[in-house]
TORKE-153113 format. One line per 5 residues: for each residue x, y, z of C-alpha. Coordinates in Angstrom, 1 decimal. Example, Ala and Ser with C-alpha at 12.3 -4.5 7.8 and 13.67 -1.06 7.14 Angstrom:
12.3:-4.5:7.8 | 13.7:-1.1:7.1
//
This chain:
-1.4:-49.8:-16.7 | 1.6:-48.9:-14.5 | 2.4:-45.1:-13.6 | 5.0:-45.0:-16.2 | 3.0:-45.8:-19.2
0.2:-43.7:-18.3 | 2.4:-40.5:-17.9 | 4.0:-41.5:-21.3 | 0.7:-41.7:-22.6 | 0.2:-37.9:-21.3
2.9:-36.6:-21.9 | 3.2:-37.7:-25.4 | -0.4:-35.7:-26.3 | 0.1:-33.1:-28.9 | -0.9:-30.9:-26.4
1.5:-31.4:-23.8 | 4.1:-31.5:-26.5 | 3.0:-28.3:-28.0 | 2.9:-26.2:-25.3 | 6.5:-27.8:-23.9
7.8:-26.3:-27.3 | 5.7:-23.1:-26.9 | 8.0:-23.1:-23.3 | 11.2:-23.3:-24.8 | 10.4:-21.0:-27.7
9.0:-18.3:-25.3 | 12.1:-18.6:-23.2 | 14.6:-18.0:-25.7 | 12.4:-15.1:-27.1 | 11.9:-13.1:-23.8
16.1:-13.7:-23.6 | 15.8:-11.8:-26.9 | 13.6:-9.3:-25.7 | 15.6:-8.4:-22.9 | 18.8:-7.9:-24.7
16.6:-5.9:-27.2 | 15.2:-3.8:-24.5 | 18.9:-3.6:-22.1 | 20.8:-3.3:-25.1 | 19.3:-1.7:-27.7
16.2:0.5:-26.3 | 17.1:1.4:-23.2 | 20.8:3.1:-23.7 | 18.7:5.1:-26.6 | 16.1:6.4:-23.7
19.0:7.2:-22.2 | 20.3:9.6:-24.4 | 17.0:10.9:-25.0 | 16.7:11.5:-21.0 | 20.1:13.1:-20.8
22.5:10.5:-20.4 | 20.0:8.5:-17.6 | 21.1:5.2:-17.2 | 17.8:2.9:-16.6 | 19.4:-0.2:-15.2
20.9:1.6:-12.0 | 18.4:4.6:-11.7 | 17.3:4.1:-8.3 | 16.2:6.3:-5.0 | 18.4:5.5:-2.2
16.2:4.9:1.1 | 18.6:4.0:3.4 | 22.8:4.6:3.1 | 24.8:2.1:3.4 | 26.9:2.2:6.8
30.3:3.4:6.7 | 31.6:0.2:7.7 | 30.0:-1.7:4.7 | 28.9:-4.0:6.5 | 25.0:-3.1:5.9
24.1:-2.3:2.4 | 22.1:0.8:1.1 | 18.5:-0.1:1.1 | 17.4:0.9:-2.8 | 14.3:1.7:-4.8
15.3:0.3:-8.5 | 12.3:2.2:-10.5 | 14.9:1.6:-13.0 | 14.8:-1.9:-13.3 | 11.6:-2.2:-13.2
10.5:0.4:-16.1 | 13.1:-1.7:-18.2 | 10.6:-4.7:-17.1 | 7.7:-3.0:-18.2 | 9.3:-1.9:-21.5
10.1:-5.6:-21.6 | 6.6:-6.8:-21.2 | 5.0:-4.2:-23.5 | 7.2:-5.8:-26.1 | 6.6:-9.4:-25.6
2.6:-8.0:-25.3 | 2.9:-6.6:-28.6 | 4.5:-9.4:-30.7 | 1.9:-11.9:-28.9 | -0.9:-9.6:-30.0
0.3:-9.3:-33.9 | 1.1:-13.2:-33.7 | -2.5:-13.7:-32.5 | -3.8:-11.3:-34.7 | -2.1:-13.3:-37.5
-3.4:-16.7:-36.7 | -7.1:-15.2:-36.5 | -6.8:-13.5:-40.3 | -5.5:-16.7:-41.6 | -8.4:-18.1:-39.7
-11.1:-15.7:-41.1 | -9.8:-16.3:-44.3 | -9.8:-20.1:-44.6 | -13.8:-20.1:-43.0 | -14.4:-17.1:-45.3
-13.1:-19.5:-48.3 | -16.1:-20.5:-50.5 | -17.0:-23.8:-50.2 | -15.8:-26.1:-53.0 | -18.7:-26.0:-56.5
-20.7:-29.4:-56.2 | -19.3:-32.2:-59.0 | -21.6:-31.9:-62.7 | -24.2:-34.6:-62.3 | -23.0:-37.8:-63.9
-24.7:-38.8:-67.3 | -26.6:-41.1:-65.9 | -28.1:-38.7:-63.5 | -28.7:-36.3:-66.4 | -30.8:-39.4:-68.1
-32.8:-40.3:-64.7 | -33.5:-36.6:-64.3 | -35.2:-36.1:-68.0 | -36.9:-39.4:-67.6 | -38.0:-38.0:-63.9
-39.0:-34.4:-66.2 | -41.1:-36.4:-68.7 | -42.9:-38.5:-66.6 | -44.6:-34.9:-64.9 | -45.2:-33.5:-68.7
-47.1:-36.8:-68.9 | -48.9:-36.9:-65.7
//
């Protein structure tokens, strides 16, 4: 079997092709997420914090030279506790998705297992001819 047609053959497991989808799905949600968090959370925290804008708040270690030649040498807290407020959110809507799948889980093992068919006539027959034969012995 050449190189090809055993990659094809691995690549082309439901696995594989289920988590390339879960790849592309979770891509296009965290892109969601963070316009949820920039655009929507974050300018409200602001307003709550008096007017602190996240996505620049930052302690300046160094100045820049007057020239401007060498940048200012930043620490971006901001950035990063819009990242965390990012991540909490993805955390969460992974947790409830999880949490989901196991209910629907619980609920289809809690599921009483189907009644057993009525015994067939003939059954019934062999099992008073099986009933009689003890009276008898």
């Amino acid at each position: 079997m050449s190189v090809f047609n055993e990659f094809k053959t691995f690549a082309m497991r439901g696995n594989v092709v289920d988590l390339a989808v879960g790849v592309v799905i979770g891509g296009a949600f965290g892109a969601i997420v963070t316009s949820l968090v920039g655009d929507l959370f974050m300018p409200v925290i602001g307003i709550l914090t008096g007017g602190v804008d996240f996505s620049k708040a930052a302690l300046v270690l160094k100045e820049a030279s007057a020239d401007g030649k060498t940048p200012a040498v930043l620490f971006g807290y901001g950035k990063f506790i819009q990242t965390v407020i990012n991540f909490i959110i993805v955390a969460w809507a992974i947790f409830l998705l999880v949490k989901a799948m196991n209910t629907l889980k619980k609920k289809e093992e809690a599921a009483p297992p189907p009644a057993p068919p009525a015994p067939s006539a003939e059954e019934k027959l062999l099992a008073e001819i099986r009933d009689l034969l003890k009276k008898q012995a």
